[in-house]
C-alpha positions as CSV (number, residue, x, y, z in Angstrom):
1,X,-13.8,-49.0,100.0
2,X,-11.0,-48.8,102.5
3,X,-7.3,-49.4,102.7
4,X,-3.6,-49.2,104.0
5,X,-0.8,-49.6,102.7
6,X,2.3,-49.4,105.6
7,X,6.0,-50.2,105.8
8,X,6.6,-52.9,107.7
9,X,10.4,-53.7,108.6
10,X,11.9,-54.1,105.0
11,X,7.9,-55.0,103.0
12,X,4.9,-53.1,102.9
13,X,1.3,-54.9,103.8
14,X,-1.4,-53.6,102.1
15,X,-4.9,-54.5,103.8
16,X,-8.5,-53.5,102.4
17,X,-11.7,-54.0,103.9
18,X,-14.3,-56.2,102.8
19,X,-17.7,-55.6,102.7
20,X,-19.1,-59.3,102.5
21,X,-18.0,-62.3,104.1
22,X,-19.7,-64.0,101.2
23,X,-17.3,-64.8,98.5
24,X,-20.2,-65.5,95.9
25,X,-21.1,-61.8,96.6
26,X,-19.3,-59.4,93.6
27,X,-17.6,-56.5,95.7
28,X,-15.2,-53.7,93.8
29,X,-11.5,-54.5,93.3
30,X,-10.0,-52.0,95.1
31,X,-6.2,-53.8,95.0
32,X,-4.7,-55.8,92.6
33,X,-1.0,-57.4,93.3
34,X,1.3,-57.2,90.3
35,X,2.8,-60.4,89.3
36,X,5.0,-61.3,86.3
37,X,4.6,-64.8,85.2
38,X,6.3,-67.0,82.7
39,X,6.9,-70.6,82.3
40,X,5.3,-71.5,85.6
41,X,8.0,-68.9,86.9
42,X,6.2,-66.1,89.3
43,X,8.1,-62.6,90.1
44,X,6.0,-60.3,92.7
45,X,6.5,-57.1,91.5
46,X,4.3,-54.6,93.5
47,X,0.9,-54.0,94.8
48,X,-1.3,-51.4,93.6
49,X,-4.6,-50.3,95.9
50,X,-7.1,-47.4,95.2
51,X,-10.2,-45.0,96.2
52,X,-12.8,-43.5,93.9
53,X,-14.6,-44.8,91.0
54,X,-14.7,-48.5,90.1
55,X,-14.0,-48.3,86.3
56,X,-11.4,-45.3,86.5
57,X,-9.7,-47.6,89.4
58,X,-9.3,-50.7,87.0
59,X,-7.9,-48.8,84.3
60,X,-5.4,-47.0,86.5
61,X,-4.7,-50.4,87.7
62,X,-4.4,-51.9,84.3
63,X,-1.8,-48.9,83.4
64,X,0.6,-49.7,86.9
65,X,0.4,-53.3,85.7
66,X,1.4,-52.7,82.2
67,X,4.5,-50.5,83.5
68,X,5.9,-53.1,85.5
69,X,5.7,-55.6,83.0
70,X,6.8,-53.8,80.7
71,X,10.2,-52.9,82.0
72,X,10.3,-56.5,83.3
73,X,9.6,-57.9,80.0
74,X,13.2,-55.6,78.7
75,X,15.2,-55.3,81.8
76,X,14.1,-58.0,85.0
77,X,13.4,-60.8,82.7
78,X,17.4,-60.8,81.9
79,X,18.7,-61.9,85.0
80,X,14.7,-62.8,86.7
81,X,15.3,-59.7,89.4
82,X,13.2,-56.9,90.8
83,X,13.8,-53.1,90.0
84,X,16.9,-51.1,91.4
85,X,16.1,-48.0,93.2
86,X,16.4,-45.6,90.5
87,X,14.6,-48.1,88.4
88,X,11.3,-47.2,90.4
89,X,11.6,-43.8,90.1
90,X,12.0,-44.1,86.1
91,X,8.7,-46.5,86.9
92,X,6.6,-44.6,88.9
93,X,7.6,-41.6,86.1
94,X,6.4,-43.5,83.1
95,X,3.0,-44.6,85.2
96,X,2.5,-40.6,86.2
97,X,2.9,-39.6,82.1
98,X,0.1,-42.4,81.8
99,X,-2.4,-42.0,84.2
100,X,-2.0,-37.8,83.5
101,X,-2.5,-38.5,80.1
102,X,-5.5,-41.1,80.8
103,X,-7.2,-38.3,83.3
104,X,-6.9,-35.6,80.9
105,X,-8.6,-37.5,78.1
106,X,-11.6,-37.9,80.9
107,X,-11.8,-33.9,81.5
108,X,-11.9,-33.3,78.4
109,X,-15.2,-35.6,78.0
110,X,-16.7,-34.0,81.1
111,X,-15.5,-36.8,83.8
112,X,-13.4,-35.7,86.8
113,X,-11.4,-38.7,87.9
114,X,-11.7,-37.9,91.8
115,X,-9.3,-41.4,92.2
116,X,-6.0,-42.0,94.3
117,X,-4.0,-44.8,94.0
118,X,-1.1,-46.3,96.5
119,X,2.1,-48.0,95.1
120,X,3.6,-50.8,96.8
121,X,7.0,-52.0,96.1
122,X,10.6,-53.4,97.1
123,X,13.4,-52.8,95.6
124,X,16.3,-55.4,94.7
125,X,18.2,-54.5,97.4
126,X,15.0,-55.2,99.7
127,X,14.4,-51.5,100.3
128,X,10.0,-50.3,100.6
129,X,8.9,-47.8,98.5
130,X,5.5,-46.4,98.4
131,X,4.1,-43.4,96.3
132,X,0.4,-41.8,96.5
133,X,-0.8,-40.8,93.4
134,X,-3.4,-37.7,93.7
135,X,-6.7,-37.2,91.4
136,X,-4.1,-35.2,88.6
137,X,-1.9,-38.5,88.4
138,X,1.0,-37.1,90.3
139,X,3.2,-38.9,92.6
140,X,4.4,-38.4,96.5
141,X,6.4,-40.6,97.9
142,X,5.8,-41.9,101.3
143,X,8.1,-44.7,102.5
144,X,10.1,-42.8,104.7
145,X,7.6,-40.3,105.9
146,X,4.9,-41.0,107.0
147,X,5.7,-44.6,106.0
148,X,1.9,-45.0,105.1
149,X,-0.9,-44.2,102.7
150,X,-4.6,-44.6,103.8
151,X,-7.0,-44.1,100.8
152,X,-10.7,-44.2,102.0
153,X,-13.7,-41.6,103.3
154,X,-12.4,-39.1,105.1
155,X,-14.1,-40.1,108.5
156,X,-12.4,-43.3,108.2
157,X,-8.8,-41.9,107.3
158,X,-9.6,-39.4,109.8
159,X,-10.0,-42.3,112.2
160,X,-6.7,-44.1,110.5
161,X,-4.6,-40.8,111.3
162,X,-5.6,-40.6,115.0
163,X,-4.6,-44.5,115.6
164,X,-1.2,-44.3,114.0
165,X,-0.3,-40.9,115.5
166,X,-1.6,-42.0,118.5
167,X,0.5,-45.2,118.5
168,X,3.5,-43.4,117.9
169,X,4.1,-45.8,114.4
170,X,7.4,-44.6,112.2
171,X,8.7,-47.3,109.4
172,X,12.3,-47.0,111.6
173,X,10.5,-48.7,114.0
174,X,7.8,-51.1,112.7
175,X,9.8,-54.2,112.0
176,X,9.2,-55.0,115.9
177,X,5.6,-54.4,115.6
178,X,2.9,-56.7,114.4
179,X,1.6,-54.3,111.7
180,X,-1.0,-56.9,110.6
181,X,-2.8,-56.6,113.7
182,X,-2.7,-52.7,113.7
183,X,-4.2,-52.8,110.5
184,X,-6.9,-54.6,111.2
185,X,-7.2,-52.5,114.6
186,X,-7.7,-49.6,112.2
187,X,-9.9,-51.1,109.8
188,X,-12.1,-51.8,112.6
189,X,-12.2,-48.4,114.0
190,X,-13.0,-47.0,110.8
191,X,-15.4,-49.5,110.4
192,X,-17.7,-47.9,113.2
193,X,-17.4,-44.4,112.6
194,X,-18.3,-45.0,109.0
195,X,-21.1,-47.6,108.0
196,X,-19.3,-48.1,103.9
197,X,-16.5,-49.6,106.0
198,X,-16.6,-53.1,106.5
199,X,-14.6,-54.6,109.6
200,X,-14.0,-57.8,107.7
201,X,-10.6,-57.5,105.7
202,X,-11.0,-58.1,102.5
203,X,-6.9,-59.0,101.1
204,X,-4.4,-58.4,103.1
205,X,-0.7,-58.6,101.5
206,X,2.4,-58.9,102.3
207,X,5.4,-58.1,99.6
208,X,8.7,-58.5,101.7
209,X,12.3,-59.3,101.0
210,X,12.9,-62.7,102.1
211,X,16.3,-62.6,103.5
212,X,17.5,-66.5,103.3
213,X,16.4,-66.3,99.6
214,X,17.2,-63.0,98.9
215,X,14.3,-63.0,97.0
216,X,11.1,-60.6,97.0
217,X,8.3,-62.4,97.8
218,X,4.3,-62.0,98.3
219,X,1.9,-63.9,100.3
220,X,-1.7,-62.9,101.7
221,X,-2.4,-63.5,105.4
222,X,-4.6,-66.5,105.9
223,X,-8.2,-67.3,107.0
224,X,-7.0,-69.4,109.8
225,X,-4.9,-66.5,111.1
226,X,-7.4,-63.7,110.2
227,X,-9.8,-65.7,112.9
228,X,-7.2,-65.3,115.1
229,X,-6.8,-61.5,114.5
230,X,-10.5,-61.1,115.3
231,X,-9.4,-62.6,118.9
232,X,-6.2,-60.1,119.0
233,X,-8.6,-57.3,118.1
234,X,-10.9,-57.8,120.8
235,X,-8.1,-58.3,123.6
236,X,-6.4,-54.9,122.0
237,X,-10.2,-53.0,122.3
238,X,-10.6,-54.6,126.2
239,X,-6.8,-53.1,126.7
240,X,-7.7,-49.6,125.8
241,X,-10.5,-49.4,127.6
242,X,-9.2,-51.0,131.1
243,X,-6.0,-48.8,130.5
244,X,-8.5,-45.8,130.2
245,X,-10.4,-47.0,133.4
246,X,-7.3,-47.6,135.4
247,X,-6.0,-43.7,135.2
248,X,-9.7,-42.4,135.6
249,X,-10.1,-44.9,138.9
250,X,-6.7,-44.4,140.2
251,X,-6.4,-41.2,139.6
252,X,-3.5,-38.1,138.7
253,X,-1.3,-39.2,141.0
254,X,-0.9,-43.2,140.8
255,X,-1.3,-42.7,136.8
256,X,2.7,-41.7,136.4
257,X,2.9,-45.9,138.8
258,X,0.7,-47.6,136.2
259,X,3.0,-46.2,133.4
260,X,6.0,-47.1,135.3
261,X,4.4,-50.9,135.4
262,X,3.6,-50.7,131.7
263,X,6.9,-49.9,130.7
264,X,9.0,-52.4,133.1
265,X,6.6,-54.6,131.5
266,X,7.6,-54.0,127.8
267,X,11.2,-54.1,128.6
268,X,11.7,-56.9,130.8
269,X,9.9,-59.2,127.9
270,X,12.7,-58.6,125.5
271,X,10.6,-60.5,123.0
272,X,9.3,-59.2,119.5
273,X,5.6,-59.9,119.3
274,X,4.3,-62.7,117.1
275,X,4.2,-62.0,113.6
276,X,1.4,-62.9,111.1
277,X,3.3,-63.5,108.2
C-alpha cells in the first residue's frame, strides 16, 4: 500500500501501486475519487488516498466523500460548480471534526487508528490544494510546500523523499515536467527497497482544470500509455546509471564539460516534454 499525491501545473495526480496485475485478484482500496453525480451529470470533486488499516481507511474515505457531497448537494449543485478557496478550508474543517470524532470513538474501544489520508482537490478558480491528515485527524496543508504527500512504509517514503529532493521538484515548476512518469519512477524505486510495494501502478489520476472548458475535470492514465511508461522507466533507469558512469570514467575534471553538454542540451530543445494526460 503506496501512493503520491503531487501538484502538477494547475491538477494534482494521485498514483498508487498495485500489487497484482490480475484484476480478478481483490487488493485494498487505498484511493477513492470523489464524484457527484446526478441525472447522468458527473462533477469531479476530489480525490482521497490513504495508509494504514483497510477498514479505518474506507470509513475515513466514506466520511471525505460524504463532506463533499454534502456541501455540493446545498451550495455546487446551484450553479453545477466546484468549491471556492475558502470553501475548502470550511471542507477540509468539517472532514477534521469528523474523522477526530470517528478516531476517538476507536480509542476509547481500545483501537489506535495508526491511518493518514491525502486530499486532492481544485478549486473553482483552478487553483491545487492538498492537505495530509495525521493519525489524530488533523490537517496540514501541502500544495504549496512541499507540493506533495507520500503515504506508504517508511523505506518506501524514504525512497520517495530522496527522488524528489534529488530532482529538484517544486509545484512552481512542475507544469513543464511529466509528473506521471516521475511517479511511476518513484513507485518503482520504492518498489525494490520494499517487497509490500508493487512496481505496477495500480490508479493513477488526474483532477486538473481544463482551461478551454473551464471546467475541473478527472481522468485516469490509460493501459495503453502505462505500457509506454514502463518503456520511459527503463530509458530514465539506463540514464542514471550511464550519467553516473560517465563522471566516474571521465573523471573530476571533464565532469563540470559533461554538465555543460547536458545543460546546452536542455535549453537548446525549447520543448516541454510529452505529457501523459
Amino acid at each position: 500500500m503506496f501512493s503520491i499525491s503531487i501538484v502538477w501545473g494547475s491538477g494534482v495526480l494521485v498514483t498508487v501501486d498495485g500489487r497484482s496485475i490480475d484484476p480478478g485478484f481483490p487488493e485494498p482500496r487505498n484511493v477513492k475519487p470523489i464524484i457527484y453525480s446526478e441525472g447522468g451529470k458527473e462533477k469531479p470533486l476530489a480525490i482521497v488516498s490513504g495508509y494504514g488499516d483497510e477498514s479505518i481507511l474506507s470509513s475515513a474515505f466514506q466520511i471525505v466523500d460524504d463532506v463533499f457531497v454534502e456541501w455540493f448537494d446545498t451550495v455546487g449543485s446551484r450553479s453545477w460548480r466546484n468549491p471556492g478557496d475558502s470553501e475548502v478550508k470550511r471542507i477540509v474543517s468539517q472532514v477534521e471534526e469528523r474523522l477526530m470524532e470517528r478516531y476517538s470513538g476507536l480509542r476509547n474501544l481500545g483501537v489506535i487508528p495508526n491511518t493518514y489520508l491525502s486530499l486532492a482537490t481544485i478549486t473553482q478558480d483552478g487553483s491545487p490544494r492538498l492537505y495530509l491528515f495525521n493519525e489524530r485527524g488533523l490537517a496540514v496543508p501541502r500544495h504549496s510546500s512541499p507540493g506533495y504527500i507520500v503515504l506508504g512504509s517508511h523505506a518506501g517514503s524514504a525512497i520517495a523523499e530522496a527522488i524528489l529532493r534529488l530532482t529538484g521538484y517544486s509545484p512552481g515548476e512542475s507544469s513543464t515536467w511529466n509528473i506521471g512518469v516521475l511517479s511511476a519512477f518513484i513507485v518503482m524505486a520504492a518498489s525494490e527497497v520494499d517487497p509490500s510495494i508493487s512496481p505496477n501502478i495500480g490508479d493513477s489520476i488526474l483532477l486538473r482544470l481544463d482551461p478551454s472548458e473551464k471546467e475541473v475535470v478527472m481522468g485516469s492514465i490509460k493501459d495503453h500509455v502505462l505500457l509506454k511508461l514502463r518503456e520511459r522507466l527503463e530509458r530514465r533507469r539506463e540514464a542514471f546509471k550511464t550519467l553516473w558512469k560517465a563522471m566516474e570514467t571521465l573523471g573530476d575534471e571533464r565532469e563540470e564539460r559533461v554538465l555543460r553538454l547536458l545543460r546546452n542540451l536542455i535549453e537548446g530543445s525549447g520543448q516541454r516534454p510529452e505529457e501523459t494526460r
